[in-house]
N, C-alpha and C positions, 0 to 999 in steps of 0.2 A: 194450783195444788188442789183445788175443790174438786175439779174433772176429776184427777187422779181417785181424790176418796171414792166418789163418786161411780166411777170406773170400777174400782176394787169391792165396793159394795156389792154392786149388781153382779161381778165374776162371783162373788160369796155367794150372793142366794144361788146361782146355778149348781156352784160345790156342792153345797148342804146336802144335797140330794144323793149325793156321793155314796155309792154301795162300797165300804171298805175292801172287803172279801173281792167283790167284780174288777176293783182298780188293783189289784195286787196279779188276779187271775189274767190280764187284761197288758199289766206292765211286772212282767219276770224279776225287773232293775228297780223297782220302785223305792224298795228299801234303801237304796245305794244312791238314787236319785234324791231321796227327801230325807238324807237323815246326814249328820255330821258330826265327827268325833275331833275334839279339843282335849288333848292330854287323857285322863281317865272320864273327862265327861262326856256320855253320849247325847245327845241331843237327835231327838227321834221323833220327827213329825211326820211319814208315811201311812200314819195310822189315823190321822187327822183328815178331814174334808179338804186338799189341799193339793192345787195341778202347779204346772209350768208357768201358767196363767196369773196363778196368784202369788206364785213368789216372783214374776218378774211385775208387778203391778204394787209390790210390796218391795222391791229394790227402785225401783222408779222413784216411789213413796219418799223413802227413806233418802235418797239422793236430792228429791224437789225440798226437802225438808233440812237439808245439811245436816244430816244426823253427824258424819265423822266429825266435820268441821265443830262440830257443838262438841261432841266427844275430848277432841283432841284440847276444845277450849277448858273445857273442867276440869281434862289431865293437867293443863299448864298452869291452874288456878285461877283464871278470866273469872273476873264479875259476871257469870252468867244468870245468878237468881236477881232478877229484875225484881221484884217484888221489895227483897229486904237492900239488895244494893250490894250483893258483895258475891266471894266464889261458896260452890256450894261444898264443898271439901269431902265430897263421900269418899274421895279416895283416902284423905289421912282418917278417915273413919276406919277403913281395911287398910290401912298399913299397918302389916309386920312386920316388917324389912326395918332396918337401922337407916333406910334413906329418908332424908327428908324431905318435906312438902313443903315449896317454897310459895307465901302467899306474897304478893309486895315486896318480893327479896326478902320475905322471915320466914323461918324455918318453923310449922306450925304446930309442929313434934313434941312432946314432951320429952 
């Protein structure tokens, strides 16, 4: 996992340098390439210092790291804060919904 940082650092400082306007002039598609829409949210990073480079060094990242796997652990309620010993519940924090959030088989809902 170190290489990978490591890797992804050194791809940054060469971004940085990134003339926004030249990478746009340069790739026609860019906006289409580095941006992604989820329901009404648009999430739009083409205007950022940011190639093919560094989002497949940032999926690399992300996969060396088990990110879904950790994801999917804190959807299910898994002890994942090591620190206090128990699940970190940010989702019944944001639930609206009438479902409940099952911690230990208890429903942690009001």
């Amino acid at each position: 996992m170190k290489a990978l940082v490591e890797n992804l650092k050194a791809t940054a400082r060469e971004t940085n340098a990134t003339d926004i306007r030249a990478a746009f002039a340069a790739d026609p598609n860019r906006f289409s390439r580095f941006s992604t829409r989820l329901s009404d949210l648009l999430l739009d990073y083409s205007k950022c210092a940011v190639n093919g480079k560094i989002l497949d060094g940032l999926e690399a990242l992300a996969k060396a790291a088990k990110v879904e796997e950790k994801r999917d652990a804190m959807f299910r309620g898994d002890i994942i804060n090591i620190t206090e010993g128990r699940a970190v519940l940010h989702t019944a924090l944001r639930n609206r919904s009438n479902r409940p959030i099952l911690v230990g088989g208890k429903d942690v809902m009001p």
